[in-house]
PQR file of N, CA, C, O and H, with PARSE charges and radii, in Angstrom:
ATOM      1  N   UNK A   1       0.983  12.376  21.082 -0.4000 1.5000
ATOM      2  CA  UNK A   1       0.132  12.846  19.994 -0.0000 2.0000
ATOM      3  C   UNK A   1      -1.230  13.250  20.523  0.5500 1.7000
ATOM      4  O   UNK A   1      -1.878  12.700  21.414 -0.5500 1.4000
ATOM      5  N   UNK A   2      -1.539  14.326  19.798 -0.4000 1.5000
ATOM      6  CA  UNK A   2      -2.994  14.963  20.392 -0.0000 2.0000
ATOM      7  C   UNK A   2      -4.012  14.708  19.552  0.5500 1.7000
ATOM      8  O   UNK A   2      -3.822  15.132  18.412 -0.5500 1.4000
ATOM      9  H   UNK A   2      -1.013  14.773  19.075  0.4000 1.0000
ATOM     10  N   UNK A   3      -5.538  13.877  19.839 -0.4000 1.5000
ATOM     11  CA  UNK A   3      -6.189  13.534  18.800 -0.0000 2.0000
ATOM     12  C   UNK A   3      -7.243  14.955  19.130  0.5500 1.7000
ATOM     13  O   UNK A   3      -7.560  15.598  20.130 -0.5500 1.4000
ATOM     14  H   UNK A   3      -5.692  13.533  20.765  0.4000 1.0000
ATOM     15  N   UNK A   4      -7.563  14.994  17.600 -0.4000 1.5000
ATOM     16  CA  UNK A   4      -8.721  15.756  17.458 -0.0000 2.0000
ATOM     17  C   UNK A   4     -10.032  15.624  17.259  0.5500 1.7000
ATOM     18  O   UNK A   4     -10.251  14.869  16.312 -0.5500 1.4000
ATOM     19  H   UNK A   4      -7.305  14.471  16.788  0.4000 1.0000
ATOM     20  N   UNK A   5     -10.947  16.027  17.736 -0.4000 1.5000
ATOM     21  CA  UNK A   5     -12.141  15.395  18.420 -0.0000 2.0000
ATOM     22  C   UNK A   5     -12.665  14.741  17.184  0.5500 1.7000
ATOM     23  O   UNK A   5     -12.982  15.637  16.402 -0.5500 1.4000
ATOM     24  H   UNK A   5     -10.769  16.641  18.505  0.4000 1.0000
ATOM     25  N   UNK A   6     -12.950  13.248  16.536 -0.4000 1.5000
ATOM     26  CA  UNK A   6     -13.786  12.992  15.563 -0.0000 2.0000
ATOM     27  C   UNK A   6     -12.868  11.993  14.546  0.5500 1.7000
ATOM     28  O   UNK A   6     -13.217  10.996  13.915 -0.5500 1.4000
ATOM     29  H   UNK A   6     -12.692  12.519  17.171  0.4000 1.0000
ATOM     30  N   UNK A   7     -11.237  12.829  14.670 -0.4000 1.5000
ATOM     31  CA  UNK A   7     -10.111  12.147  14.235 -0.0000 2.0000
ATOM     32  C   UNK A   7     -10.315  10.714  13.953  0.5500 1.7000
ATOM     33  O   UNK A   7     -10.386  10.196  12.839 -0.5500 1.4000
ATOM     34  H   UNK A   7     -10.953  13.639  15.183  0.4000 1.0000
ATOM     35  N   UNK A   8     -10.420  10.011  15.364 -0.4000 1.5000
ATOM     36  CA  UNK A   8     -10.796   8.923  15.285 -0.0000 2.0000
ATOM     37  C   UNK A   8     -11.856   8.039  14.424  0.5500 1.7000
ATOM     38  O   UNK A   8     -11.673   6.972  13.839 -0.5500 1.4000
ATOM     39  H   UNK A   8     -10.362  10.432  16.269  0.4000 1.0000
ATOM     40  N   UNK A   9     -12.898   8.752  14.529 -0.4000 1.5000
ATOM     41  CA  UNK A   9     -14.143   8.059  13.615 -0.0000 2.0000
ATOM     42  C   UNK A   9     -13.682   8.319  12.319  0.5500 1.7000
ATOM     43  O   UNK A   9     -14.046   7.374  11.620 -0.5500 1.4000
ATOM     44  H   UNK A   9     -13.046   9.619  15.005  0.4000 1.0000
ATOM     45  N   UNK A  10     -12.993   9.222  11.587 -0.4000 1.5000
ATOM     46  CA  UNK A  10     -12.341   9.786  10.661 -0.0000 2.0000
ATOM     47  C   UNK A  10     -11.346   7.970  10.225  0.5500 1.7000
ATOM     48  O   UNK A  10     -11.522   7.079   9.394 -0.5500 1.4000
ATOM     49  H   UNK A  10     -12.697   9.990  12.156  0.4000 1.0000
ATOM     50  N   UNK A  11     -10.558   8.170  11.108 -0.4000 1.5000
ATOM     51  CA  UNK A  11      -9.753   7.469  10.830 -0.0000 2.0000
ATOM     52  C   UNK A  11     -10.144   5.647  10.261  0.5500 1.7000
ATOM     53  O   UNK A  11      -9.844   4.922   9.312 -0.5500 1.4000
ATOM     54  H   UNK A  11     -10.415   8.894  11.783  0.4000 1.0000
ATOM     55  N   UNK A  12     -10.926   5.563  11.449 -0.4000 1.5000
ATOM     56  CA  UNK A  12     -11.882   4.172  11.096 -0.0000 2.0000
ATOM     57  C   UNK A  12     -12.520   3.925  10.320  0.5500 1.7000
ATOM     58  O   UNK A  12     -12.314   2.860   9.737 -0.5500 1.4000
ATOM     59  H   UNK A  12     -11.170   6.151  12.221  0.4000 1.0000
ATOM     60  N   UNK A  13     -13.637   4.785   9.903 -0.4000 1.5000
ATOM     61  CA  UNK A  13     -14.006   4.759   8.298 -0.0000 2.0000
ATOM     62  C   UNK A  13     -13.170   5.203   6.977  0.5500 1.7000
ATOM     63  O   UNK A  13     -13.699   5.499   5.906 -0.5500 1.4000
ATOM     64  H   UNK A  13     -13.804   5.650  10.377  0.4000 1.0000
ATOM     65  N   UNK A  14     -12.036   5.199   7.187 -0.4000 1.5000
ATOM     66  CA  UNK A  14     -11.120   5.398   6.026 -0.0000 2.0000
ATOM     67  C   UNK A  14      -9.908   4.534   5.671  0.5500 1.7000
ATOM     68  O   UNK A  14      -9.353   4.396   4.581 -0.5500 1.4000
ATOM     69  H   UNK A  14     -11.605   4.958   8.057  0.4000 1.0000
ATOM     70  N   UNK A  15      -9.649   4.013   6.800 -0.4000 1.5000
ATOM     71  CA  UNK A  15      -8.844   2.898   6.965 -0.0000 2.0000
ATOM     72  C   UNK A  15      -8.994   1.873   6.036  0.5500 1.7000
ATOM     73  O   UNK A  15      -8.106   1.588   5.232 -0.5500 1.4000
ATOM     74  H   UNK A  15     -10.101   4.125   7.685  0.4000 1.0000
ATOM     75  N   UNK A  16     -10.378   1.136   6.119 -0.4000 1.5000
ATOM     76  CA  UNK A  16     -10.530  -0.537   5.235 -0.0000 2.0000
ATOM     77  C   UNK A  16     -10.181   0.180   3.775  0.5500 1.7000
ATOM     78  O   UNK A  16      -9.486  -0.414   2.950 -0.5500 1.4000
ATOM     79  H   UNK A  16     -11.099   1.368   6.772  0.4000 1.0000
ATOM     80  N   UNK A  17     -10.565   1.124   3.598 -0.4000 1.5000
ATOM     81  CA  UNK A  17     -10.717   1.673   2.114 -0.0000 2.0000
ATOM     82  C   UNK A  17      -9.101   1.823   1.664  0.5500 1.7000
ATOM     83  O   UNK A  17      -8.655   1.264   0.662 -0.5500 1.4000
ATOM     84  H   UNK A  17     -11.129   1.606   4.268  0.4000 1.0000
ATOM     85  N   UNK A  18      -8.223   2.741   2.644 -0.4000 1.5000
ATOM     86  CA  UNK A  18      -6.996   2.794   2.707 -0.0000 2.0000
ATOM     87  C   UNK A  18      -6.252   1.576   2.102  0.5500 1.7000
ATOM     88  O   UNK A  18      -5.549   1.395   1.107 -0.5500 1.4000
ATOM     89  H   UNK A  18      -8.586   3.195   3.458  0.4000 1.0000
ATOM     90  N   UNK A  19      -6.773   0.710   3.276 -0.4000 1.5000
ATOM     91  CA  UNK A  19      -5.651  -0.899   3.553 -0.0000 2.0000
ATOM     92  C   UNK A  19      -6.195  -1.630   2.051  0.5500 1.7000
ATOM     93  O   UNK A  19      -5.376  -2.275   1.397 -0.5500 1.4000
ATOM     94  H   UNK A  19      -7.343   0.856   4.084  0.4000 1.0000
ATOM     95  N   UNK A  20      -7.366  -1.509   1.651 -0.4000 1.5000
ATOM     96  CA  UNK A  20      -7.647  -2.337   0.628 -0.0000 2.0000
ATOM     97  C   UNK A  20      -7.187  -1.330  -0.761  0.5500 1.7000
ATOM     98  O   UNK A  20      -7.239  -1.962  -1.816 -0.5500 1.4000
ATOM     99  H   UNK A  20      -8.032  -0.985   2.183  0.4000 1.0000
ATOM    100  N   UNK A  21      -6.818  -0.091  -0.881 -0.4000 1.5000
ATOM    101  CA  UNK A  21      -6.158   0.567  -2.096 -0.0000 2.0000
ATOM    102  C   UNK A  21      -4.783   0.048  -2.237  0.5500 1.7000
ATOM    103  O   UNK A  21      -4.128  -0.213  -3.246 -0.5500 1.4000
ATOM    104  H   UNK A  21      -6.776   0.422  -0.023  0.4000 1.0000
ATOM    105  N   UNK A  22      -4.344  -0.086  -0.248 -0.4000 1.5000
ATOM    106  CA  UNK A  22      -2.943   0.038  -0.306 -0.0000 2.0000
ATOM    107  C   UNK A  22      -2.389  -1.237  -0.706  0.5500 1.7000
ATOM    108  O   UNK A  22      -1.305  -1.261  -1.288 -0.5500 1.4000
ATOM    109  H   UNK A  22      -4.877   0.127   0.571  0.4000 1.0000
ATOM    110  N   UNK A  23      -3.253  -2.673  -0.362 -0.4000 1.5000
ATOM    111  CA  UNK A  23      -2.683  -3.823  -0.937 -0.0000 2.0000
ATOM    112  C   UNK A  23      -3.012  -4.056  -2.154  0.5500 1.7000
ATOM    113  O   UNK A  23      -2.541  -5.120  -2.556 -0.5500 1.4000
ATOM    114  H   UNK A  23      -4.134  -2.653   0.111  0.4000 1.0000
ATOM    115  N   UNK A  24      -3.976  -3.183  -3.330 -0.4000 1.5000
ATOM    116  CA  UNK A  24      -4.117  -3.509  -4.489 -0.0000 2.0000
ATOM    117  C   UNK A  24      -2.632  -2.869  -5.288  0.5500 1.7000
ATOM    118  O   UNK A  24      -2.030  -3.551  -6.118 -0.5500 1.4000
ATOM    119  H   UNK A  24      -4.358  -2.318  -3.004  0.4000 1.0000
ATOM    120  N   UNK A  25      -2.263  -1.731  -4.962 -0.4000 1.5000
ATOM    121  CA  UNK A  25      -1.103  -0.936  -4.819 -0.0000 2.0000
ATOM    122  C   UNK A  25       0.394  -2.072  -4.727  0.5500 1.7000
ATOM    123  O   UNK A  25       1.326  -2.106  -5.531 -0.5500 1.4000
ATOM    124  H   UNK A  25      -2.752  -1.177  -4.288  0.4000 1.0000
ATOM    125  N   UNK A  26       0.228  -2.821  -3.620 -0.4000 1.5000
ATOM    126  CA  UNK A  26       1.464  -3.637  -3.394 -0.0000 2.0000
ATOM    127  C   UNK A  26       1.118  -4.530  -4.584  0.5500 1.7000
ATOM    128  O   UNK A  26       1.733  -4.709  -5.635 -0.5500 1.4000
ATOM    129  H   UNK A  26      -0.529  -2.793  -2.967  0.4000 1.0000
ATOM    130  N   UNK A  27       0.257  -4.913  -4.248 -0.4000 1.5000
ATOM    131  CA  UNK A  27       0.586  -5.907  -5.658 -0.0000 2.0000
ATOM    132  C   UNK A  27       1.341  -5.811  -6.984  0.5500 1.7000
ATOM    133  O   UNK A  27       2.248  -6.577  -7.310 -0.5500 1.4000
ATOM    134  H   UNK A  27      -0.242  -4.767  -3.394  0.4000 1.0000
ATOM    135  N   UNK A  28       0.847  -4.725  -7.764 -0.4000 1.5000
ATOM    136  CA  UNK A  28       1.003  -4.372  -8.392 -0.0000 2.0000
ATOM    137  C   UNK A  28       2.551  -3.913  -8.822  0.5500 1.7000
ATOM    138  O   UNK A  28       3.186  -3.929  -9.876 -0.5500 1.4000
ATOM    139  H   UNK A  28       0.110  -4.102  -7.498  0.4000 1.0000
ATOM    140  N   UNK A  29       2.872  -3.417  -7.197 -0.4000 1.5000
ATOM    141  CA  UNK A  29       4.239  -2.966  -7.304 -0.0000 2.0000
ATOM    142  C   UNK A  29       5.336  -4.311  -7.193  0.5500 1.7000
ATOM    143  O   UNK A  29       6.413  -4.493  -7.760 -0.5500 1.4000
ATOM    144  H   UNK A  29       2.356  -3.404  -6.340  0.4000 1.0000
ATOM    145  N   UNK A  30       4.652  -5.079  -6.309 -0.4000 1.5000
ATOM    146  CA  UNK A  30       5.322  -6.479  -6.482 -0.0000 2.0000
ATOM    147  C   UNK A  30       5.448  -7.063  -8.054  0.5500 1.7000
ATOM    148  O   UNK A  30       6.517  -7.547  -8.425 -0.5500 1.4000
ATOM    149  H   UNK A  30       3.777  -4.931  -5.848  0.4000 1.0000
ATOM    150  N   UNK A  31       4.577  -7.006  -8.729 -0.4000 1.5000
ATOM    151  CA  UNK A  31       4.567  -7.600  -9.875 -0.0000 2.0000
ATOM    152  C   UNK A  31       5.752  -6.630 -10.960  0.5500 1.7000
ATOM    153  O   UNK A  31       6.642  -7.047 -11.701 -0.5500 1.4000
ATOM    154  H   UNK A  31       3.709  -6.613  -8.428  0.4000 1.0000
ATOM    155  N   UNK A  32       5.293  -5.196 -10.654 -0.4000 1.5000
ATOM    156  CA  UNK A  32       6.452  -4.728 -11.518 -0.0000 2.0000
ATOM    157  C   UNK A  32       7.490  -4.991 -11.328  0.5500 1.7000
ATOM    158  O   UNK A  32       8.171  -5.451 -12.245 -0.5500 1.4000
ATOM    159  H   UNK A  32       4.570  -4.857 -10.052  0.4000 1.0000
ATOM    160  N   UNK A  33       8.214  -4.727  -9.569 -0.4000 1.5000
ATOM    161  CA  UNK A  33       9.229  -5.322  -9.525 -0.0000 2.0000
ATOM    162  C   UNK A  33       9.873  -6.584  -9.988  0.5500 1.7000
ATOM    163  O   UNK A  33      11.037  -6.686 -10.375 -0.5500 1.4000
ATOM    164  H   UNK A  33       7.660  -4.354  -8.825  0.4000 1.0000
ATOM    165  N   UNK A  34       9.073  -7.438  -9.914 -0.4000 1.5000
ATOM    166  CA  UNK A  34      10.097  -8.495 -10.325 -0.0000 2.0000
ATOM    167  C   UNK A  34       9.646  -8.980 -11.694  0.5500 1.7000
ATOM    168  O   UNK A  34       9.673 -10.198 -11.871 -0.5500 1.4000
ATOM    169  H   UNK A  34       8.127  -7.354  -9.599  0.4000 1.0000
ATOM    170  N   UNK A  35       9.219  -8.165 -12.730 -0.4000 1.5000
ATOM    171  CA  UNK A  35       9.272  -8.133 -14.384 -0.0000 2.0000
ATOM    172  C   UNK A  35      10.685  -7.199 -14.305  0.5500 1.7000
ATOM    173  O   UNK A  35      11.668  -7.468 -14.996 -0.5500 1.4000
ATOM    174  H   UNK A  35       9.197  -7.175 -12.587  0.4000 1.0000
ATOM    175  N   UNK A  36      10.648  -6.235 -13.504 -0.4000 1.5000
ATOM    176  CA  UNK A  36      12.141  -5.106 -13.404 -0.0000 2.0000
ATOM    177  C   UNK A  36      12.976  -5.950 -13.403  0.5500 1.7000
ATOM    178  O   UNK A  36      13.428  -6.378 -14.465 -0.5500 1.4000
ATOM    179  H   UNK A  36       9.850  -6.015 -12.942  0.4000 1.0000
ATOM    180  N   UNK A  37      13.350  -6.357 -12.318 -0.4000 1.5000
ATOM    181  CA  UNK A  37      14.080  -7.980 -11.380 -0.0000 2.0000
ATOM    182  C   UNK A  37      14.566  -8.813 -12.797  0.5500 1.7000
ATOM    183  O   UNK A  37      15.741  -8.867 -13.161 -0.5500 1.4000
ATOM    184  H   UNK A  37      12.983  -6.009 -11.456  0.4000 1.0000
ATOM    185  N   UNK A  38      13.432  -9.445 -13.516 -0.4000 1.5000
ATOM    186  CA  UNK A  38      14.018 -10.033 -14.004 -0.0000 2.0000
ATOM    187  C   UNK A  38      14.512  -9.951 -15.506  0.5500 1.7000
ATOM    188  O   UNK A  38      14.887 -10.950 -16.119 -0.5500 1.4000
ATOM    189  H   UNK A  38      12.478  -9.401 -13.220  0.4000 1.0000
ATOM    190  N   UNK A  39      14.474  -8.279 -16.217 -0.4000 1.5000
ATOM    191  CA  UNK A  39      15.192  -7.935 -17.167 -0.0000 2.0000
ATOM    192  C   UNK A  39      16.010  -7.093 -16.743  0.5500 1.7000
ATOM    193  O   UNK A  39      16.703  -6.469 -17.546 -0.5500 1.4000
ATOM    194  H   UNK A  39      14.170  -7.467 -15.719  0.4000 1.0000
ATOM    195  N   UNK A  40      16.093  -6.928 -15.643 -0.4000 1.5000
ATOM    196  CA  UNK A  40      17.607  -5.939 -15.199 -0.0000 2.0000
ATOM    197  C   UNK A  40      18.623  -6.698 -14.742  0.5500 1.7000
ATOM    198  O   UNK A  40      19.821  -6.567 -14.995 -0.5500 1.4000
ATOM    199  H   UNK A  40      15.530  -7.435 -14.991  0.4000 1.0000
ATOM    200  N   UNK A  41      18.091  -7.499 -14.055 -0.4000 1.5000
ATOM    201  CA  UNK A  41      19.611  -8.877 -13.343 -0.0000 2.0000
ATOM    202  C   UNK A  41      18.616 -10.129 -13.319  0.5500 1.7000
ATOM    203  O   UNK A  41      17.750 -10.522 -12.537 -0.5500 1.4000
ATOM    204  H   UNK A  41      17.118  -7.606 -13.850  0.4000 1.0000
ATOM    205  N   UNK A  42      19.254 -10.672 -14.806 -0.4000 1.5000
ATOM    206  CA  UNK A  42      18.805 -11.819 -14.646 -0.0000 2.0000
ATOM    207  C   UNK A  42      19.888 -12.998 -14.464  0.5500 1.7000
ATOM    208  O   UNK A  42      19.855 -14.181 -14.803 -0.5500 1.4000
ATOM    209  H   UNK A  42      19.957 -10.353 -15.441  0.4000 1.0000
ATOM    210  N   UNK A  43      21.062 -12.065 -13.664 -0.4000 1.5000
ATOM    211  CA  UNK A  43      21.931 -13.418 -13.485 -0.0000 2.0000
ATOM    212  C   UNK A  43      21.122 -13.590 -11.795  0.5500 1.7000
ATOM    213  O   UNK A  43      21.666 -14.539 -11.231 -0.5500 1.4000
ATOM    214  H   UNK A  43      21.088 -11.104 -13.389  0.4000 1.0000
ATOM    215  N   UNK A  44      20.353 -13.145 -11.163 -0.4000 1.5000
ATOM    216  CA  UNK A  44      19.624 -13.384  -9.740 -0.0000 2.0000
ATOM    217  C   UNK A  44      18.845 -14.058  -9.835  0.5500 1.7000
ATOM    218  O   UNK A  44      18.172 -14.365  -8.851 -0.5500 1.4000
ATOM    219  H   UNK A  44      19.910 -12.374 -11.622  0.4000 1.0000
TER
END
């Protein structure tokens, strides 16, 4: 992979912001899932 000049600093200041959308995101999806989970098969 070929970085492009700046890419990097790019990448680092966008990251925490990223990782902290992306685990508010999981959560969320965790939680739907298993409200899904547990009116779709609740013999599990």
């Amino acid at each position: 992979m070929q970085m492009i000049d700046g890419e990097p600093d790019t990448l680092r200041d966008v990251s925490p912001v990223r990782g902290g959308t992306f685990g508010n995101l999981s959560q969320e999806c965790n939680k739907a899932l298993d409200v899904y989970s547990t009116h779709m098969f609740p013999k599990f």
